[in-house]
PDB file of N, CA, C and O in Angstrom, chain B, residues numbered from 101:
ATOM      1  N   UNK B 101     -19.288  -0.557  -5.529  1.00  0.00           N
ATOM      2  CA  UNK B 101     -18.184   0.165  -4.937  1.00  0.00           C
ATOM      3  C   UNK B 101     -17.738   1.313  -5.830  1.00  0.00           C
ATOM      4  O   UNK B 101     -17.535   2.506  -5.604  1.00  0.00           O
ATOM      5  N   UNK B 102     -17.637   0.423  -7.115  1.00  0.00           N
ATOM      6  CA  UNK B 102     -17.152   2.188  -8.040  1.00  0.00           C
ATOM      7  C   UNK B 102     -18.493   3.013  -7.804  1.00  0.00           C
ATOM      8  O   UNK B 102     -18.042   3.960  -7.159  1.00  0.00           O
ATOM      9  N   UNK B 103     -19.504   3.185  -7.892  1.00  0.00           N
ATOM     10  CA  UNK B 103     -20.652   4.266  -8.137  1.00  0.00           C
ATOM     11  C   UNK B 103     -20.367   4.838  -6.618  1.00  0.00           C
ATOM     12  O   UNK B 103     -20.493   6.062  -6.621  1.00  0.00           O
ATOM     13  N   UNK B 104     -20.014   4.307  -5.300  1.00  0.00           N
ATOM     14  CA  UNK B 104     -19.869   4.844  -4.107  1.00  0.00           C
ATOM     15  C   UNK B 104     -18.467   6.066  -4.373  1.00  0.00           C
ATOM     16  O   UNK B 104     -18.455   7.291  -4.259  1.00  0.00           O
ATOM     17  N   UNK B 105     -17.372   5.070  -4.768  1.00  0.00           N
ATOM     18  CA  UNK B 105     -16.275   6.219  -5.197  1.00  0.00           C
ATOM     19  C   UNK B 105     -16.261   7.146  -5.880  1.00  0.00           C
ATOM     20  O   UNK B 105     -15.560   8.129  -5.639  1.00  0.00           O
ATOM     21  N   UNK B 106     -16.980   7.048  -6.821  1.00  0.00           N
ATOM     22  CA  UNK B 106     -17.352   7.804  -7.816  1.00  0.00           C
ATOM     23  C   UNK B 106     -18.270   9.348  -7.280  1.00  0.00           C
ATOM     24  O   UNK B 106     -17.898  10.462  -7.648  1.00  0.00           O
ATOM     25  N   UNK B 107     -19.373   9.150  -6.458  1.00  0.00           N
ATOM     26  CA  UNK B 107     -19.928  10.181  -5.885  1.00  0.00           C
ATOM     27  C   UNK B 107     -18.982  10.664  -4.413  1.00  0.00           C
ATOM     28  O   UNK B 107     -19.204  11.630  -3.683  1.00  0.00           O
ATOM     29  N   UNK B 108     -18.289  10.010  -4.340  1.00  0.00           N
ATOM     30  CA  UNK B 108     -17.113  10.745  -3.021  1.00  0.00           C
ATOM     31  C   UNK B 108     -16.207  11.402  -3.478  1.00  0.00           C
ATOM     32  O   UNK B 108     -15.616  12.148  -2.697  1.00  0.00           O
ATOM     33  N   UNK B 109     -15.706  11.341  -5.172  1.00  0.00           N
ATOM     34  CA  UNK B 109     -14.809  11.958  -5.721  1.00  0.00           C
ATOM     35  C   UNK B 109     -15.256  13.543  -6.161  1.00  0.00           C
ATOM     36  O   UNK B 109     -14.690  14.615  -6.379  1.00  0.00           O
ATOM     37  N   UNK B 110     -16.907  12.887  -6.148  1.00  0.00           N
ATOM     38  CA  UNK B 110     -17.228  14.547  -6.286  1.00  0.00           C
ATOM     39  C   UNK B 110     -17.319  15.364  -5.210  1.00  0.00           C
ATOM     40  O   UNK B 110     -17.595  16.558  -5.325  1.00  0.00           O
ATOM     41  N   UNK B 111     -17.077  14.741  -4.003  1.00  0.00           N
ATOM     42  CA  UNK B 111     -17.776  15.689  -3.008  1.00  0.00           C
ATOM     43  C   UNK B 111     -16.119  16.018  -1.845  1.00  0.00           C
ATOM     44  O   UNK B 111     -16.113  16.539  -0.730  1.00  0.00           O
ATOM     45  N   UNK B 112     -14.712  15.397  -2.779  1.00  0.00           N
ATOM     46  CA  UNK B 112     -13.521  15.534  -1.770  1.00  0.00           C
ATOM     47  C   UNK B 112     -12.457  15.683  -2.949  1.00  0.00           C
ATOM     48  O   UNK B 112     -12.473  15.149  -4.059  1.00  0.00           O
ATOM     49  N   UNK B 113     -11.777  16.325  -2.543  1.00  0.00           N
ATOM     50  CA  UNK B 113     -10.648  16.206  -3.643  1.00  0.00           C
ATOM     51  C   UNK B 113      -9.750  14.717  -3.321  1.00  0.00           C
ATOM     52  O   UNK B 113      -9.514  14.021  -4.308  1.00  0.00           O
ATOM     53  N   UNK B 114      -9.232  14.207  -1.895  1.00  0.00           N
ATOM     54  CA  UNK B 114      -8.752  13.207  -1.509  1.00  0.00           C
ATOM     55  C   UNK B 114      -9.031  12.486  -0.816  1.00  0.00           C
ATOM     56  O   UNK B 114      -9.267  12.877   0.328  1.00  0.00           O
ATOM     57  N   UNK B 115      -9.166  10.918  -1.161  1.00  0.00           N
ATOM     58  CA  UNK B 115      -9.652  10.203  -0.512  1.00  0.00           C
ATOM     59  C   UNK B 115      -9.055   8.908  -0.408  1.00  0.00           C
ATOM     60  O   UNK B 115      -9.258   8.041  -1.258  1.00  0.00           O
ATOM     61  N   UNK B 116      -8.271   8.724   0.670  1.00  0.00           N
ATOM     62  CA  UNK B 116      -7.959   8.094   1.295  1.00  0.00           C
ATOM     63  C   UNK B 116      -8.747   6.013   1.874  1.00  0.00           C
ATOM     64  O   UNK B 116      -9.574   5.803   2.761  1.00  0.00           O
ATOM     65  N   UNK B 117      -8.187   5.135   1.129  1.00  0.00           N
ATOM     66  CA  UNK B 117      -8.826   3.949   1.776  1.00  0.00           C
ATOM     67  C   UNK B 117      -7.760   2.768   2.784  1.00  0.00           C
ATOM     68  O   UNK B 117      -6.642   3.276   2.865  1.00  0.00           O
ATOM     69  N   UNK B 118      -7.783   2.153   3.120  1.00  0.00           N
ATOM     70  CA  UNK B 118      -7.034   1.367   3.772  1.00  0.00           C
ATOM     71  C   UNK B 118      -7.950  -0.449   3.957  1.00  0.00           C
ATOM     72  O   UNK B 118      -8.747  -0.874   4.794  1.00  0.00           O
ATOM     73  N   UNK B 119      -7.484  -0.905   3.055  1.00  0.00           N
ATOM     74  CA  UNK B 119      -8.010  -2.124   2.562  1.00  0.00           C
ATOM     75  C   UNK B 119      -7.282  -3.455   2.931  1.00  0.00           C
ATOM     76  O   UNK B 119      -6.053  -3.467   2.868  1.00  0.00           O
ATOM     77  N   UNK B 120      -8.052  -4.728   3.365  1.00  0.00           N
ATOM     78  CA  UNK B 120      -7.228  -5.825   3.124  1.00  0.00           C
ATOM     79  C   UNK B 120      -5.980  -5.521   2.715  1.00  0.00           C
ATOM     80  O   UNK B 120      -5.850  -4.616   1.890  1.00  0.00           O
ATOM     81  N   UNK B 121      -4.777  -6.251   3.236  1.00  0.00           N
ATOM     82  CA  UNK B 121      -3.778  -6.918   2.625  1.00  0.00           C
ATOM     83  C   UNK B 121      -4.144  -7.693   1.594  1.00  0.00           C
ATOM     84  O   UNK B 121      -5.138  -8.416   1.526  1.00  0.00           O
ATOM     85  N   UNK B 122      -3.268  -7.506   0.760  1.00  0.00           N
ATOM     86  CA  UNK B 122      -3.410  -8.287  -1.073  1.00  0.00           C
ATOM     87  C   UNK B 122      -3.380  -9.636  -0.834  1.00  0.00           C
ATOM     88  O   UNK B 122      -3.839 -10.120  -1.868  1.00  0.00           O
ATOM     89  N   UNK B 123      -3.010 -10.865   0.201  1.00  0.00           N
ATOM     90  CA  UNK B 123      -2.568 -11.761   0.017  1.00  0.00           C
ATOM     91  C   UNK B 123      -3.564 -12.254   1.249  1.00  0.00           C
ATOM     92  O   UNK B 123      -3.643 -13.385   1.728  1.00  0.00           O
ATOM     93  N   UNK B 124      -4.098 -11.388   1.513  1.00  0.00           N
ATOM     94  CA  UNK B 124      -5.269 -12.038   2.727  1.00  0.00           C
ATOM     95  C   UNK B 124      -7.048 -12.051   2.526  1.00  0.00           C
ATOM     96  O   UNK B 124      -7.977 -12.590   3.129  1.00  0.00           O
ATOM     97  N   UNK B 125      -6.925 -11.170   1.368  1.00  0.00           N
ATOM     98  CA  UNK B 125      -8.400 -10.955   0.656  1.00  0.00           C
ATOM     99  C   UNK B 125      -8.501 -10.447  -0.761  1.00  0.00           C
ATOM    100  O   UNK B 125      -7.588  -9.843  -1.324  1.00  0.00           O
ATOM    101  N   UNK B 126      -9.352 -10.654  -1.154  1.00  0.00           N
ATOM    102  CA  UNK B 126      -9.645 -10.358  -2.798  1.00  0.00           C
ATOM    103  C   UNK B 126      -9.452  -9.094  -2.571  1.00  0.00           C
ATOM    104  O   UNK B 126      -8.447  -8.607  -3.087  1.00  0.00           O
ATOM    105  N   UNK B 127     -10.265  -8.277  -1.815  1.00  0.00           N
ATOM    106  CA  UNK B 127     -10.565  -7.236  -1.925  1.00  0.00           C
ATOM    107  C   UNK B 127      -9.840  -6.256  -2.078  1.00  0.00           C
ATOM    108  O   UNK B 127     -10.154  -5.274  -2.750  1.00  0.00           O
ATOM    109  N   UNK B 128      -8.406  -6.453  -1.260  1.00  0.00           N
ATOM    110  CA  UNK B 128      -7.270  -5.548  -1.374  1.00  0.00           C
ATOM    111  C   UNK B 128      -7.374  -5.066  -2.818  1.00  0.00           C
ATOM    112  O   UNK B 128      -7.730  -3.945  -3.180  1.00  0.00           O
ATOM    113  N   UNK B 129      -6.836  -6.565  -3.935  1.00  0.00           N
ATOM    114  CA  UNK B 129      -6.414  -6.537  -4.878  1.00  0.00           C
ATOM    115  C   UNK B 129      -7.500  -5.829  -6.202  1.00  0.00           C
ATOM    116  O   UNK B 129      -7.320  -5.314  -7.305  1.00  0.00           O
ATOM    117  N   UNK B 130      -8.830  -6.214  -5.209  1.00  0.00           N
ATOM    118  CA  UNK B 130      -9.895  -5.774  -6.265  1.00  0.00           C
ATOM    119  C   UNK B 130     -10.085  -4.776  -6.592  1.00  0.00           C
ATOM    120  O   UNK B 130     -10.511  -4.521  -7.718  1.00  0.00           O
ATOM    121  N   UNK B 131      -9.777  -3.740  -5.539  1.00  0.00           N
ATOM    122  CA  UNK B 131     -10.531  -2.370  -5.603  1.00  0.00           C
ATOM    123  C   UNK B 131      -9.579  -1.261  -6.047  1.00  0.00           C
ATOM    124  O   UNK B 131      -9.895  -0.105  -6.330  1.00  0.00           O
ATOM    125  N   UNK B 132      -8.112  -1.920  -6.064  1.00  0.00           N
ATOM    126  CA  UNK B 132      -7.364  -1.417  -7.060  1.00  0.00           C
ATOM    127  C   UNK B 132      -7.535  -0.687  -8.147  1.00  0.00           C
ATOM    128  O   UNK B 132      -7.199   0.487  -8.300  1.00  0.00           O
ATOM    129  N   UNK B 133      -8.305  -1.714  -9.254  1.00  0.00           N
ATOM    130  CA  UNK B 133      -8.517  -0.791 -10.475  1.00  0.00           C
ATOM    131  C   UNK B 133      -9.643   0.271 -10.385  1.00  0.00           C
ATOM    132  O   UNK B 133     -10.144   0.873 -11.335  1.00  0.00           O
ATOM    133  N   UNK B 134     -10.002   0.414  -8.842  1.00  0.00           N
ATOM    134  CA  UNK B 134     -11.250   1.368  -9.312  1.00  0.00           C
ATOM    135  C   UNK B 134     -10.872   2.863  -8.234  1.00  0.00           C
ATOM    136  O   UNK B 134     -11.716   3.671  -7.846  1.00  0.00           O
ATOM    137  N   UNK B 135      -9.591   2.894  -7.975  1.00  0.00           N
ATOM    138  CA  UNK B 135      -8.664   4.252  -7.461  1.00  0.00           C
ATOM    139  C   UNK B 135      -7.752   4.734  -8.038  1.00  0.00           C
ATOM    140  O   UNK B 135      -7.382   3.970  -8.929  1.00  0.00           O
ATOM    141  N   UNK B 136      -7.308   5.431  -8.003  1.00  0.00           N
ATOM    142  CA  UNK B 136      -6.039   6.633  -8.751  1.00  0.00           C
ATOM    143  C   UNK B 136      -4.761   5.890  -8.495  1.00  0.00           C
ATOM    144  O   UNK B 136      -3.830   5.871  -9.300  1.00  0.00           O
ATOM    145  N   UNK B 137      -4.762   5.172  -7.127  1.00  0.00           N
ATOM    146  CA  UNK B 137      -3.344   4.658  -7.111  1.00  0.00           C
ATOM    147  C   UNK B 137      -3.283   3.919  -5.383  1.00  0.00           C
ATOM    148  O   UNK B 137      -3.796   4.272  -4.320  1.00  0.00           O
ATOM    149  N   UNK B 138      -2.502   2.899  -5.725  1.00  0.00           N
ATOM    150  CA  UNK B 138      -1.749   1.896  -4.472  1.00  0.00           C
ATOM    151  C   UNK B 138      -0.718   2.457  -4.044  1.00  0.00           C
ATOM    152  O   UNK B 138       0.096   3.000  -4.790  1.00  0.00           O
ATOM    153  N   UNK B 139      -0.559   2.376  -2.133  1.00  0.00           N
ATOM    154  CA  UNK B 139       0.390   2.831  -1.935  1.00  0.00           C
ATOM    155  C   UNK B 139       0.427   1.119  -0.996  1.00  0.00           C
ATOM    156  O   UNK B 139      -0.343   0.659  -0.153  1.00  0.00           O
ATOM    157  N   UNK B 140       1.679   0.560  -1.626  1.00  0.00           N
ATOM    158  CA  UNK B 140       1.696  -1.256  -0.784  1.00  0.00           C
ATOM    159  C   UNK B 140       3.118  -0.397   0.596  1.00  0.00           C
ATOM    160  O   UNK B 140       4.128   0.299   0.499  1.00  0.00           O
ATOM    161  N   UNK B 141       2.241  -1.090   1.808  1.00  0.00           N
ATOM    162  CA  UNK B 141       3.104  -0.740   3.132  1.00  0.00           C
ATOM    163  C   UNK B 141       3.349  -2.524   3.518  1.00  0.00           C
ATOM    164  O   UNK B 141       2.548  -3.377   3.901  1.00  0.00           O
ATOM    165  N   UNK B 142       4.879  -2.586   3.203  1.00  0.00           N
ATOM    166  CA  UNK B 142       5.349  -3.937   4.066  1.00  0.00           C
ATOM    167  C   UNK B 142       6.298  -3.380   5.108  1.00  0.00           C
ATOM    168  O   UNK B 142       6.853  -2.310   5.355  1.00  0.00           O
ATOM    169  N   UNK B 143       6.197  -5.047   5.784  1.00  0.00           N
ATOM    170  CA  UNK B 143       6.964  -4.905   7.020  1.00  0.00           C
ATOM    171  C   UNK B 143       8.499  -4.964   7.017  1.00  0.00           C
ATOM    172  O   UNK B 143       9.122  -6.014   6.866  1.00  0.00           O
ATOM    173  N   UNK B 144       8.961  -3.971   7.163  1.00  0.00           N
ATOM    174  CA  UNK B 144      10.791  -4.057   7.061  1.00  0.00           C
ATOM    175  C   UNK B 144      11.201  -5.222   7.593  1.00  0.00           C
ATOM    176  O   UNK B 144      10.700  -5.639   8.637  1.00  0.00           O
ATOM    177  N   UNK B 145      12.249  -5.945   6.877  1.00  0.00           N
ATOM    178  CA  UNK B 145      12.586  -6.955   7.662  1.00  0.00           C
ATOM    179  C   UNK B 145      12.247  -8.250   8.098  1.00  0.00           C
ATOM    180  O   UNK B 145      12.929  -9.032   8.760  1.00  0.00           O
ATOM    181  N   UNK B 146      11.244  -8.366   7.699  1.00  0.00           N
ATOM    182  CA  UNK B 146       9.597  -9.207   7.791  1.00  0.00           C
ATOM    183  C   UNK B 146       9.391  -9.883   6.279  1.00  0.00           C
ATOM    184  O   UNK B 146       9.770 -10.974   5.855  1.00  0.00           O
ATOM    185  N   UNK B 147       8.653  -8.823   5.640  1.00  0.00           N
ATOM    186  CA  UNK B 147       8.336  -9.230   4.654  1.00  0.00           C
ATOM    187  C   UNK B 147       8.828  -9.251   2.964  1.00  0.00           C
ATOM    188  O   UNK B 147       8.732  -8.257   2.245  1.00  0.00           O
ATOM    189  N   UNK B 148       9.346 -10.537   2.519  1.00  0.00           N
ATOM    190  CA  UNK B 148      10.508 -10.780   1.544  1.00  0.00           C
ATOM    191  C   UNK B 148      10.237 -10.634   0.257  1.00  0.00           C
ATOM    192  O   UNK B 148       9.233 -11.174  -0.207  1.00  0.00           O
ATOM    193  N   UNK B 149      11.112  -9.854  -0.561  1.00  0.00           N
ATOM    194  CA  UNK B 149      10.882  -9.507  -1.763  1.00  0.00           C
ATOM    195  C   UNK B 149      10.023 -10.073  -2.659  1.00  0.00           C
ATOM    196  O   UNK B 149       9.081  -9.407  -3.089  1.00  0.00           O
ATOM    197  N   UNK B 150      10.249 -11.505  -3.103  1.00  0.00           N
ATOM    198  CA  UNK B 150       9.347 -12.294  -3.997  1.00  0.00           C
ATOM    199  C   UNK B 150       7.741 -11.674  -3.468  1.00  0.00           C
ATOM    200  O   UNK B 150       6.850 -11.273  -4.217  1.00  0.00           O
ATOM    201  N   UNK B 151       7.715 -11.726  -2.315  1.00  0.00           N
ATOM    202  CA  UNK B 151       6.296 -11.868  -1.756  1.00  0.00           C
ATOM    203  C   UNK B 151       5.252 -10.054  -2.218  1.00  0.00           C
ATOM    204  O   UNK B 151       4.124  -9.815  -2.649  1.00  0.00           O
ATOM    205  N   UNK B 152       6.526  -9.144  -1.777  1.00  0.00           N
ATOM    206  CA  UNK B 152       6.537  -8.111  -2.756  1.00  0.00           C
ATOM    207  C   UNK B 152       6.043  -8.032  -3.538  1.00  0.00           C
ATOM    208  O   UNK B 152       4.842  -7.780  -3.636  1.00  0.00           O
ATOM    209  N   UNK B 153       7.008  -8.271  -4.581  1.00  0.00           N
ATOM    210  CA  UNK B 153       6.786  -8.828  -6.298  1.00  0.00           C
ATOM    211  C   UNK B 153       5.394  -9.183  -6.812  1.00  0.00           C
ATOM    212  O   UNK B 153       4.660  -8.607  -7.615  1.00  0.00           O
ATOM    213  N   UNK B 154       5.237 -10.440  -6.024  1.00  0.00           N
ATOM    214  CA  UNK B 154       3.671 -10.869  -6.369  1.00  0.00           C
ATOM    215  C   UNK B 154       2.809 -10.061  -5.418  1.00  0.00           C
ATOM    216  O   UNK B 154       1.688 -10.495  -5.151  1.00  0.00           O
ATOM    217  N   UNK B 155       3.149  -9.149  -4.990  1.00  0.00           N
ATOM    218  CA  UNK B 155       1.703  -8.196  -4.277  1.00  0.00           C
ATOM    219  C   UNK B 155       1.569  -7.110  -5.569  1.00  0.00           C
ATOM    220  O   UNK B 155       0.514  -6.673  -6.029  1.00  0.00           O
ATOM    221  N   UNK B 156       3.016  -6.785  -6.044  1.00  0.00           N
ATOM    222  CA  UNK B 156       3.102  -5.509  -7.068  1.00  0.00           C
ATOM    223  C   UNK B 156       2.298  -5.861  -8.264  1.00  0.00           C
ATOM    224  O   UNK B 156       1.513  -5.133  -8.873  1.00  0.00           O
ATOM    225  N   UNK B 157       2.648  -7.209  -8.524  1.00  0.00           N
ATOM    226  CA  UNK B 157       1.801  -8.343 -10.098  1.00  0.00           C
ATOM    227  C   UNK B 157       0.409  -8.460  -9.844  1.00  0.00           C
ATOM    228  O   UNK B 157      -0.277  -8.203 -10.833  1.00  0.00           O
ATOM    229  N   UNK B 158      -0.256  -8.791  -8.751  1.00  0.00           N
ATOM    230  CA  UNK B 158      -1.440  -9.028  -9.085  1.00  0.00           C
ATOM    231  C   UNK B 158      -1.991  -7.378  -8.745  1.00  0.00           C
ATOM    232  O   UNK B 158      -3.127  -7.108  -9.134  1.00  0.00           O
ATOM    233  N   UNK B 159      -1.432  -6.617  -8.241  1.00  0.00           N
ATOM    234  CA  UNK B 159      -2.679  -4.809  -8.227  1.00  0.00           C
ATOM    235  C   UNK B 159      -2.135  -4.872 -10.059  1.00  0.00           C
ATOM    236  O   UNK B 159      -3.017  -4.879 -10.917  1.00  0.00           O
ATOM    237  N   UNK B 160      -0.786  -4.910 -10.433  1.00  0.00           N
ATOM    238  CA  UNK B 160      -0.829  -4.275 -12.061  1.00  0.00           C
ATOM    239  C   UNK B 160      -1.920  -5.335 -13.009  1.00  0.00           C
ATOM    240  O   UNK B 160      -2.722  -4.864 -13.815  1.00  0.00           O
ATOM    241  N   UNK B 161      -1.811  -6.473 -12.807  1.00  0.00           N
ATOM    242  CA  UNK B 161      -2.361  -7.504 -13.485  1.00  0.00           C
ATOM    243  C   UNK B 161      -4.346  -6.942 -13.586  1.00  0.00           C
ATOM    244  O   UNK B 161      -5.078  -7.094 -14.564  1.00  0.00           O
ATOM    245  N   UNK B 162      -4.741  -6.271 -12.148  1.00  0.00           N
ATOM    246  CA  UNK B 162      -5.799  -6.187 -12.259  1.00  0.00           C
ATOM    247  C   UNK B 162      -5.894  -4.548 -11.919  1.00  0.00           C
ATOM    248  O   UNK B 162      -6.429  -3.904 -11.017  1.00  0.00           O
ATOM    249  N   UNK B 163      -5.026  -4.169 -13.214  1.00  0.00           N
ATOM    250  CA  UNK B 163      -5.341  -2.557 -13.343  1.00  0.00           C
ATOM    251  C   UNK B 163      -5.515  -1.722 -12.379  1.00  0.00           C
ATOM    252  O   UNK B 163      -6.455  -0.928 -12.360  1.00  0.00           O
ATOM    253  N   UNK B 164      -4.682  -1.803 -11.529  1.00  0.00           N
ATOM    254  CA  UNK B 164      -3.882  -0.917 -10.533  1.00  0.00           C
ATOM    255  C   UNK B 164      -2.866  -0.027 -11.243  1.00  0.00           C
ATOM    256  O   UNK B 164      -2.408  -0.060 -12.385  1.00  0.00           O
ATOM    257  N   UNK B 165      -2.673   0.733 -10.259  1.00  0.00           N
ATOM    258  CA  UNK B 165      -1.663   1.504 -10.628  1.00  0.00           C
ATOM    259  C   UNK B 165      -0.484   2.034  -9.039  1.00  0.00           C
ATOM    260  O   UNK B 165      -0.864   2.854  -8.204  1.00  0.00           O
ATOM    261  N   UNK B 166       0.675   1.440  -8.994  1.00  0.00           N
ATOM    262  CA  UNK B 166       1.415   1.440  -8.282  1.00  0.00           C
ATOM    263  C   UNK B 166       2.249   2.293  -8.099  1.00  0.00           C
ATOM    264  O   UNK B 166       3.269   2.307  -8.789  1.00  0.00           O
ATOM    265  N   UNK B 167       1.911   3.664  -6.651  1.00  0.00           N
ATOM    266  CA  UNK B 167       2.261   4.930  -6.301  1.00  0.00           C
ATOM    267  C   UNK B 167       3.646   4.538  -5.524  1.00  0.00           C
ATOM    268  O   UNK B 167       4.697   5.085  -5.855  1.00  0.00           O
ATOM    269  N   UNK B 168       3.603   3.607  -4.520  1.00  0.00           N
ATOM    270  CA  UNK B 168       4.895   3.594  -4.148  1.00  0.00           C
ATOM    271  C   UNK B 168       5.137   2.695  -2.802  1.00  0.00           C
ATOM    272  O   UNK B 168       4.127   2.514  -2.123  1.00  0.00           O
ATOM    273  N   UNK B 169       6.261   2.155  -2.374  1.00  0.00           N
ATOM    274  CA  UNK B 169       5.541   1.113  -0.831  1.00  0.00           C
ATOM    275  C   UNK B 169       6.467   1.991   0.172  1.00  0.00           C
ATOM    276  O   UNK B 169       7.498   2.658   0.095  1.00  0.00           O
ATOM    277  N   UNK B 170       5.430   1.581   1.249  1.00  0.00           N
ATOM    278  CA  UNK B 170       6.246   2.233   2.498  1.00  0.00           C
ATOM    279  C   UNK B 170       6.786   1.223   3.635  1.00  0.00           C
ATOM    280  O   UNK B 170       5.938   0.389   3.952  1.00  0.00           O
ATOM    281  N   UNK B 171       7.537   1.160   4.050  1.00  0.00           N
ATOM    282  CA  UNK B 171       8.821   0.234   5.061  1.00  0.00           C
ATOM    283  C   UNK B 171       7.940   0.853   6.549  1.00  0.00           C
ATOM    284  O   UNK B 171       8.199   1.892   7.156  1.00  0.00           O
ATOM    285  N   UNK B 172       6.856  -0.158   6.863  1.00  0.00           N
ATOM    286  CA  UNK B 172       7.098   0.035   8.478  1.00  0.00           C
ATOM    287  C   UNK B 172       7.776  -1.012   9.533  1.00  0.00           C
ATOM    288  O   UNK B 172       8.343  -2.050   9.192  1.00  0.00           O
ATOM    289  N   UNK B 173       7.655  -0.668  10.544  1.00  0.00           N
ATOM    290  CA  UNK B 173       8.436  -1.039  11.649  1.00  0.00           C
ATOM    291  C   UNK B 173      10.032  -1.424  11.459  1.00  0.00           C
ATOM    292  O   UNK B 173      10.615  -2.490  11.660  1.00  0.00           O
ATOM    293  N   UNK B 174      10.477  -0.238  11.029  1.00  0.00           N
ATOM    294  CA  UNK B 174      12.108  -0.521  10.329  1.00  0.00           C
ATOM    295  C   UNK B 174      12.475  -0.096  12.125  1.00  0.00           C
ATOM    296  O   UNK B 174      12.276   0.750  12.997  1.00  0.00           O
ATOM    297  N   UNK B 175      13.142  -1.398  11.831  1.00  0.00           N
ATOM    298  CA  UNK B 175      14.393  -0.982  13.403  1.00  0.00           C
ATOM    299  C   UNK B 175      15.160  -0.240  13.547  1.00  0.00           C
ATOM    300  O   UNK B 175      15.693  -1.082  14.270  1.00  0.00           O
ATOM    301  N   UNK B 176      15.937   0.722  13.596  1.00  0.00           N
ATOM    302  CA  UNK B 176      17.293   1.349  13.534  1.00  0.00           C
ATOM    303  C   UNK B 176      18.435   0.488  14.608  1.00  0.00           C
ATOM    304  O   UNK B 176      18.401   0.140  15.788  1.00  0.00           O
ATOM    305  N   UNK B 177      19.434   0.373  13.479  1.00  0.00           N
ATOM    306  CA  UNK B 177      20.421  -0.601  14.255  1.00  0.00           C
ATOM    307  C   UNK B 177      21.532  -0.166  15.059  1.00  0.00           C
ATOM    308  O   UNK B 177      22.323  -0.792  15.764  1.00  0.00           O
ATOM    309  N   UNK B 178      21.389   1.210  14.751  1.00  0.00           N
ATOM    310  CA  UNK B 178      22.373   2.455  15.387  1.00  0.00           C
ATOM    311  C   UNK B 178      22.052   2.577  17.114  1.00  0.00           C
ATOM    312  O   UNK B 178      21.042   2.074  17.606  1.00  0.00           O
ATOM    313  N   UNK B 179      22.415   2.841  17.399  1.00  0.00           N
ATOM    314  CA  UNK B 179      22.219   3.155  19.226  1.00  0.00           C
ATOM    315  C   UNK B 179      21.211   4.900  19.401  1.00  0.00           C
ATOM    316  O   UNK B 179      21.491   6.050  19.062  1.00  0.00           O
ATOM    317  N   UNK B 180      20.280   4.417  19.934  1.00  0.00           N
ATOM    318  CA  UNK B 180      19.610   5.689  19.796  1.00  0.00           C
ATOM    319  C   UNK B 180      20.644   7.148  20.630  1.00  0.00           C
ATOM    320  O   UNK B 180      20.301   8.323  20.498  1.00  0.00           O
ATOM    321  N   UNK B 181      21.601   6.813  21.254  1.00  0.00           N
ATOM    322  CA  UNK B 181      22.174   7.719  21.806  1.00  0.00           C
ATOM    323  C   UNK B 181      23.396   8.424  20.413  1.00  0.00           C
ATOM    324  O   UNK B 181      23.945   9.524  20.463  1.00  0.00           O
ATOM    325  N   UNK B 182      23.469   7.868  19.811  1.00  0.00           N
ATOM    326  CA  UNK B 182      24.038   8.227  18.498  1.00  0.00           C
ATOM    327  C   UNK B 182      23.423   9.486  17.737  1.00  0.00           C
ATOM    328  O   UNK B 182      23.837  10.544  17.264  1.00  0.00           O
ATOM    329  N   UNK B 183      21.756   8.547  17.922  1.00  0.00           N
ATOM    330  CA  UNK B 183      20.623   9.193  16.842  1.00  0.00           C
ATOM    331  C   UNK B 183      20.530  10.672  17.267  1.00  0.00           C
ATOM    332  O   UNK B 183      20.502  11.560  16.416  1.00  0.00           O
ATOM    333  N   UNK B 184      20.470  10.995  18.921  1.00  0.00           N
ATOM    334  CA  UNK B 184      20.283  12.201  19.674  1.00  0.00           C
ATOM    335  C   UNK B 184      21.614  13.557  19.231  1.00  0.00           C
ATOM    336  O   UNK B 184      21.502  14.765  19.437  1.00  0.00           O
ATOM    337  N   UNK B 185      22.425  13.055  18.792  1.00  0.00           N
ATOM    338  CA  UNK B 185      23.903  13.582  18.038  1.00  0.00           C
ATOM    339  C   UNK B 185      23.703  14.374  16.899  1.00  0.00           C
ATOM    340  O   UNK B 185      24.196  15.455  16.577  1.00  0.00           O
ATOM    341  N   UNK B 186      22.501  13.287  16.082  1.00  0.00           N
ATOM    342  CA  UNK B 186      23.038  13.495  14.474  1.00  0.00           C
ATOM    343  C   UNK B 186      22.240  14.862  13.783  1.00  0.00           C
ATOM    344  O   UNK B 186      22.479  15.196  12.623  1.00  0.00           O
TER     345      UNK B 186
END
């Protein structure tokens, strides 16, 4: 896998992967140390800090490097007729 990344880095400036979840396959966690950086996407609302935590511990543990997480399916609790206002 690194020698594959490795010749794609020469041929793109950005490259983009989308891997296993950390807690559903090795692989998520594996291929970590062999990219520039993790971006961890949990589920707003869903999915609970601790569980977080240990997604953030095992990419650093196995030489990751942690860019930043993104919140999907966040509800808005506001009335969308509000939202059309603001």
């Amino acid at each position: 896998m690194r020698d594959l990344l490795d010749s794609l880095k020469e041929q793109f400036d950005l490259i983009i992967i989308d891997s296993a979840p950390a807690f559903s396959s090795a692989d998520g966690v594996g291929i970590s140390s062999s990219v520039d950086g993790v971006v961890l996407v949990m589920e707003a609302e869903t999915t609970r800090w601790p569980v977080t935590e240990e997604a953030k511990g095992r990419i650093i543990r196995n030489g990751g490097n942690i860019l930043g997480i993104v919140l999907n399916k966040r509800k808005y609790h506001i009335p969308e007729f509000i939202y059309r206002h603001l």
